[in-house]
C-alpha positions as a printed NumPy array, in Angstrom:
array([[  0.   ,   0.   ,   0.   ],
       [  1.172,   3.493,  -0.617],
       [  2.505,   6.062,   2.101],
       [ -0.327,   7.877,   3.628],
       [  0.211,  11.502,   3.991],
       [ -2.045,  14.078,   6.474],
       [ -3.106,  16.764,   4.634],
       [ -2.226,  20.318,   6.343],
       [ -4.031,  22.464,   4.017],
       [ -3.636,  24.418,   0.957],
       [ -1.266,  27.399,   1.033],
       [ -0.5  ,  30.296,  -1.634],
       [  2.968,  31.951,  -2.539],
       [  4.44 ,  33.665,  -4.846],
       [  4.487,  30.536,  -7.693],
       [  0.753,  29.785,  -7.066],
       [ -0.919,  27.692,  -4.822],
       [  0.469,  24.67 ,  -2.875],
       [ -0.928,  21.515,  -1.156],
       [  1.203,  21.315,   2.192],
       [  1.145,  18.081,   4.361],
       [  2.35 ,  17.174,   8.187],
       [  6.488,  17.279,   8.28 ],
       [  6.573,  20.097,   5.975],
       [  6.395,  18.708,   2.241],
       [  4.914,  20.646,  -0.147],
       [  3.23 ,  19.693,  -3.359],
       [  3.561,  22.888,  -6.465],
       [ -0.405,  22.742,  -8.15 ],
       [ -0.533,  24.183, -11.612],
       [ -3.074,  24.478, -14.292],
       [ -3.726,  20.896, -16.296],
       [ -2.047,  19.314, -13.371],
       [ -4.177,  15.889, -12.127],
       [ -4.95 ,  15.447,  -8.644],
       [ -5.693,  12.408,  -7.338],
       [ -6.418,  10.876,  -3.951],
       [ -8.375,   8.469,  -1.727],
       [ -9.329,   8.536,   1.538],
       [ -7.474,   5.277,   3.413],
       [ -9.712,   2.893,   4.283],
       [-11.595,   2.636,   7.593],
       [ -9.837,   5.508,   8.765],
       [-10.685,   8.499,  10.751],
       [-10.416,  12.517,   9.97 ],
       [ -7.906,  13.105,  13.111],
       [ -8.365,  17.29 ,  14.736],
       [ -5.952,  19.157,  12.866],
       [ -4.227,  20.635,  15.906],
       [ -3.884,  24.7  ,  16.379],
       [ -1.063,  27.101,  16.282],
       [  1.44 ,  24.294,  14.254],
       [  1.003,  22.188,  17.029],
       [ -0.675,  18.674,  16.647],
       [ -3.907,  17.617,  18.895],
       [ -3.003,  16.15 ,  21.853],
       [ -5.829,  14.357,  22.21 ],
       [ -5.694,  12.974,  18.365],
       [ -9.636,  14.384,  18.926],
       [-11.962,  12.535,  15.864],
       [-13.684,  15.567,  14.164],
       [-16.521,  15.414,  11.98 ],
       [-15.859,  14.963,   7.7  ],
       [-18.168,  17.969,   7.073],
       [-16.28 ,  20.606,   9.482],
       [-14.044,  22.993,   7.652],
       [-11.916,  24.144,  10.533],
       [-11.251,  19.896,  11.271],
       [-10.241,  21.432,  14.703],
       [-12.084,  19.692,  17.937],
       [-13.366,  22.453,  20.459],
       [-10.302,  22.803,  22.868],
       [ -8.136,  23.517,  19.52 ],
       [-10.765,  25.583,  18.223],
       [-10.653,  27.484,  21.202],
       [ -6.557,  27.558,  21.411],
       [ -6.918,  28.832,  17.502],
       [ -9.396,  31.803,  18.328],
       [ -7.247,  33.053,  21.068],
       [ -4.467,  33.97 ,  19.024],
       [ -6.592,  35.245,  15.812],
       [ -6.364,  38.876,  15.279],
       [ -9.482,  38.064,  12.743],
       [-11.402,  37.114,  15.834],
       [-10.131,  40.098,  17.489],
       [ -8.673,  38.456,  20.3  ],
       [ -5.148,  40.253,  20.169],
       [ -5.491,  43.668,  21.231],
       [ -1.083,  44.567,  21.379],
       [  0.283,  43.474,  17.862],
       [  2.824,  46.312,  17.126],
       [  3.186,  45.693,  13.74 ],
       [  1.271,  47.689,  11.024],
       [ -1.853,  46.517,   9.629],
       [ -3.657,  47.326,   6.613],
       [ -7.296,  47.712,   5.951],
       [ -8.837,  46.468,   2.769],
       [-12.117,  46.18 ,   0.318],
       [-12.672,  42.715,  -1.391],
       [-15.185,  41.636,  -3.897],
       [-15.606,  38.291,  -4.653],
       [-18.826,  38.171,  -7.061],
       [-21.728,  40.264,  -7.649],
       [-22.696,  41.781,  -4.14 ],
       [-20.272,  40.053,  -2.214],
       [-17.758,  42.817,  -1.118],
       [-16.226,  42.711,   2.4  ],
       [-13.898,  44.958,   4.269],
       [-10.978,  42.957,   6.526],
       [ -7.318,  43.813,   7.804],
       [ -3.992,  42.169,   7.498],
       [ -0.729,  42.618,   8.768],
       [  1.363,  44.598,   6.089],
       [  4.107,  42.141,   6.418],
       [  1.668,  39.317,   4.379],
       [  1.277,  41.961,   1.55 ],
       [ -2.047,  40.694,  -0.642],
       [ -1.317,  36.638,   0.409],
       [ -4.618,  37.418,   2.846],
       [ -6.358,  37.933,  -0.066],
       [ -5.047,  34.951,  -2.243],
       [ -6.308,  32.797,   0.958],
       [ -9.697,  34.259,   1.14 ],
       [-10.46 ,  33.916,  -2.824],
       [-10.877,  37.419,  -3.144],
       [-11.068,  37.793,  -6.797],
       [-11.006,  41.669,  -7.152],
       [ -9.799,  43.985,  -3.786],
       [ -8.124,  47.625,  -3.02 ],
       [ -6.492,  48.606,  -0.185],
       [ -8.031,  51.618,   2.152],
       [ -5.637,  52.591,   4.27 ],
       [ -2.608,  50.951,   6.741],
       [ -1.492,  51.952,  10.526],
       [ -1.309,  50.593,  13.71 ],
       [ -3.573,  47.469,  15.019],
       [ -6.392,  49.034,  17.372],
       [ -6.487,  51.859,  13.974],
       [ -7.367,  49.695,  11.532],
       [ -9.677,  47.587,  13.741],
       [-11.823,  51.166,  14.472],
       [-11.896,  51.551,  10.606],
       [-13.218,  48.103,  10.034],
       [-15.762,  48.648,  12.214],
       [-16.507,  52.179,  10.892],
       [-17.402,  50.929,   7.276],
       [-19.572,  47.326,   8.791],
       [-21.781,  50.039,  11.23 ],
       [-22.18 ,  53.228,   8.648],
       [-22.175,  51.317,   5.058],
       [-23.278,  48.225,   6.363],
       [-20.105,  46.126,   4.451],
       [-19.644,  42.733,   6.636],
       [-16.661,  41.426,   7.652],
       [-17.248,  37.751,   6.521],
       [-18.77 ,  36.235,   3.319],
       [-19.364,  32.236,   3.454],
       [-17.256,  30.45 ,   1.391],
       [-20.729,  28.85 ,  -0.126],
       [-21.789,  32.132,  -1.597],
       [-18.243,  33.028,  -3.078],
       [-18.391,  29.539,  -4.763],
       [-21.91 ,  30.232,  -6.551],
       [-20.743,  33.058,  -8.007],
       [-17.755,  32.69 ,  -9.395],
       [-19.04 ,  31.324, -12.578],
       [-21.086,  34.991, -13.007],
       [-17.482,  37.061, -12.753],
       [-17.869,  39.733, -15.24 ],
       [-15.235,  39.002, -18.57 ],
       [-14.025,  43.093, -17.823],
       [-11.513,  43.974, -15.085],
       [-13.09 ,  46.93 , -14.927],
       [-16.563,  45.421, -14.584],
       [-15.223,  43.57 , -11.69 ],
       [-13.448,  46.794, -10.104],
       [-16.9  ,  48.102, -10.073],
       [-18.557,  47.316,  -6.519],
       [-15.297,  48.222,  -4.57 ],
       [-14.829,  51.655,  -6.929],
       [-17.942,  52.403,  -5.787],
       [-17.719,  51.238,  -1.644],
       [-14.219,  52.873,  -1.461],
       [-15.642,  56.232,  -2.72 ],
       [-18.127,  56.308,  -0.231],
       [-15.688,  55.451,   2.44 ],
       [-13.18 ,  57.888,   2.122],
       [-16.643,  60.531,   2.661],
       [-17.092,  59.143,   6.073],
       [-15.699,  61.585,   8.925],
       [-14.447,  59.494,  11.572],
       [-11.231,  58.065,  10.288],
       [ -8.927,  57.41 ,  12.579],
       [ -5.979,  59.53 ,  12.689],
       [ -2.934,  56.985,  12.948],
       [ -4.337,  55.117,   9.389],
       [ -2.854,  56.556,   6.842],
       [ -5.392,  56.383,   3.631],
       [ -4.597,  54.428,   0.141],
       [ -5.366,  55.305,  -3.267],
       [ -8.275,  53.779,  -5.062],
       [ -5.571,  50.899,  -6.983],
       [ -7.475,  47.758,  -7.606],
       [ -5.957,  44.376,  -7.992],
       [ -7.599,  41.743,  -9.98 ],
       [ -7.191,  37.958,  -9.051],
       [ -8.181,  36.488, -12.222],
       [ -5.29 ,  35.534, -13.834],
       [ -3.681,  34.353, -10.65 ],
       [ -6.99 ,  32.112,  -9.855],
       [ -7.127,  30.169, -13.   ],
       [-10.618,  31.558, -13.492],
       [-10.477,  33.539, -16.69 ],
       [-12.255,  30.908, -19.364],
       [-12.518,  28.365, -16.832],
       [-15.778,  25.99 , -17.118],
       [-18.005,  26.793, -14.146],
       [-18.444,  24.348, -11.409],
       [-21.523,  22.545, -10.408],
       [-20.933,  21.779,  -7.137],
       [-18.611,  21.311,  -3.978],
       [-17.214,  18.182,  -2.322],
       [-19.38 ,  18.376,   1.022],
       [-16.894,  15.685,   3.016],
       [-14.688,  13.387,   2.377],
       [-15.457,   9.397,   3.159],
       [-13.391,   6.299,   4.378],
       [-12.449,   4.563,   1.088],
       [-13.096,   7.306,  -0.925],
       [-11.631,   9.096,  -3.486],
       [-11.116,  11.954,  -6.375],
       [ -9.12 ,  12.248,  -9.465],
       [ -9.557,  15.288, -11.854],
       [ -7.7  ,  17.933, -13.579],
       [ -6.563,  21.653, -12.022],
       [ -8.514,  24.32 , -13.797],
       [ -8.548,  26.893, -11.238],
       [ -8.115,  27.337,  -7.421],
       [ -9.515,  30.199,  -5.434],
       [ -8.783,  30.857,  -1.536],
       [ -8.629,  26.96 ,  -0.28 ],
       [-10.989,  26.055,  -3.386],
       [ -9.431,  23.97 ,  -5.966],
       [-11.809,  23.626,  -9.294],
       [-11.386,  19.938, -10.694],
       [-12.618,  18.852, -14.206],
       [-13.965,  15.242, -13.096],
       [-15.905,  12.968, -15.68 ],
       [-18.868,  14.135, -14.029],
       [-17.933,  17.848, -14.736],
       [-16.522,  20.478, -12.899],
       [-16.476,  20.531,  -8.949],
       [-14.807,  22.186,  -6.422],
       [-12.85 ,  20.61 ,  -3.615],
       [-12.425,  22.77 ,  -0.037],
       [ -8.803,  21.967,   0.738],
       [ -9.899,  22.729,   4.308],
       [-12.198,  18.978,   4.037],
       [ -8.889,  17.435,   3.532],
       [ -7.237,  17.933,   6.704],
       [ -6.859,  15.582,   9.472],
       [ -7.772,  12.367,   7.248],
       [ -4.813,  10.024,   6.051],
       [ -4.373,  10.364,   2.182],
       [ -2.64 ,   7.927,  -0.526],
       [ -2.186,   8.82 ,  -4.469],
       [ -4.56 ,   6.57 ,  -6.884],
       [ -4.357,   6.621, -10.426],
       [ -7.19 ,   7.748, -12.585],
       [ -8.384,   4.623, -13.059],
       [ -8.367,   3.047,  -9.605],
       [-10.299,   6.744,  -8.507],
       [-13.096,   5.539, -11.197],
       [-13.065,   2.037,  -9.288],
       [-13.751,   3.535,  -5.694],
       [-16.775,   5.556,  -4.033],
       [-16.868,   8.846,  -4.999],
       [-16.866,  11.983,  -2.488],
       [-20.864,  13.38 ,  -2.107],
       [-21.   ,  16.457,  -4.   ],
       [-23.893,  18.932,  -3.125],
       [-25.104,  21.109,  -6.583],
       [-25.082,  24.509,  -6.272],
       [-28.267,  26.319,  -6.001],
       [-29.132,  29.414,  -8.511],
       [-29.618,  32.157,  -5.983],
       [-30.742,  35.374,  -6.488],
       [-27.744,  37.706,  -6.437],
       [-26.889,  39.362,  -3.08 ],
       [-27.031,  42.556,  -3.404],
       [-26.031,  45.31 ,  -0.593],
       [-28.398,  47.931,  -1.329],
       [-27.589,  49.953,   1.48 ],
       [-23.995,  51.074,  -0.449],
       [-25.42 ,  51.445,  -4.152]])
């Protein structure tokens, strides 16, 4: 039998995004590139640990959780999240951004300077524009200043940022729209604080970086991965921890997150075909969210 490897998640650098497993390997994805896995059999999905430290309860988490982090991780996890605003005295600078990741869905967020745009690559932010970059507790006050007087959220489920990515607009400056229009209303709020120091209106567009431009659309997402199962299928895109595969039963998208936790060998294409598949839930044609507060 083939080595089994624990999945630690999918990370994104400068060459594009990368599968990364327990003891540090790393496996380069590019476009065309097959990927192909099962699940070992009558195994278990194992808590991913927190902070780059393993579980030490080896805590069995649930297929369908995305975090695949039991409670007391969880919990370790949160404490140290600046995203969860749970670290008040970070001296370094932070920066305050606008995303957009399909029609309606734009969302304002911070990240340490230091990451540059990689926050952004992680989310699946396909268009975004910075606002403005100072201190910690600054760019915190500014967050909250555009969710309570323009209404933008913080957060936008992964699920809605999937359905819409086969609407993207074909123009970069289509897609540039939404934020154009949030960022001008921003920088006409009073109430700023006085530490962040503002950012031009300079939007950059994911696209290309994403694999999406003339991609087919998806029809669905993995929803867990099973025991015995598996998935083979060609790389056409990958967004945030999204990667798009072209299966024989068309095009669906895999959360990297699912993958953590559960002991993994390589198949070939043909023994993939020969084992149960993963369930894949359809995506549902929504009405587009629109945040009619802002325009």
């Amino acid at each position: 039998m083939a080595q089994a490897w624990k999945c630690a998640g999918l990370r994104w650098s400068a060459q594009g995004p990368e599968l990364m497993w327990d003891g540090g390997r790393r496996s380069p994805l590019s476009w065309g590139k097959q990927v192909s896995f099962g699940v070992v059999e009558g195994g278990v999905r194992e808590c991913a640990g927190a902070r780059g430290h393993a579980c030490p309860r080896r805590t069995v988490v649930p297929g369908r959780s995305a975090g695949g982090r039991c409670e007391e991780c969880a919990r370790l996890d949160r404490a140290h999240s600046v995203a969860a605003d749970r670290v008040a005295d970070d001296p370094r600078p932070y920066r305050v951004y606008l995303a957009w990741f399909g029609p309606g869905l734009v969302k304002v967020g911070i990240t340490a300077r230091e990451r540059g745009s990689t926050r952004l690559l992680e989310q699946g932010a396909v268009c975004f524009s910075w606002l403005g970059s100072g201190p910690l507790m600054a760019a915190r006050r500014t967050e909250e200043l555009l969710r309570a007087a323009l209404r933008v959220p913080d957060r936008v489920p992964y699920a809605q940022k999937r359905a819409v990515r086969a609407t993207l607009p074909e123009a970069e400056e289509q897609r540039a729209g939404e934020i154009r229009q949030v960022y001008g209303r921003a920088v006409e709020l009073g109430g700023w604080p006085e530490s962040l120091e503002r950012a031009p209106f300079r939007p950059v567009d994911h696209v290309g970086a994403f694999g999406l431009a003339g991609a087919p659309a998806a029809l669905g997402e993995v929803g867990e991965l099973i025991p015995g199962g598996a998935v083979s299928g060609e790389l056409v895109a990958a967004a945030g921890p999204d990667l798009h595969l072209a299966t024989g039963g068309g095009v669906v998208v895999l959360d990297t997150r699912l993958m953590r936790g559960w002991q993994l060998v390589p198949v070939e294409a043909g023994e993939a075909d020969g084992r149960p598949a993963f369930p894949v839930r359809a995506f549902e044609v929504a009405e587009e969210h629109r945040q009619d507060e802002l325009f």
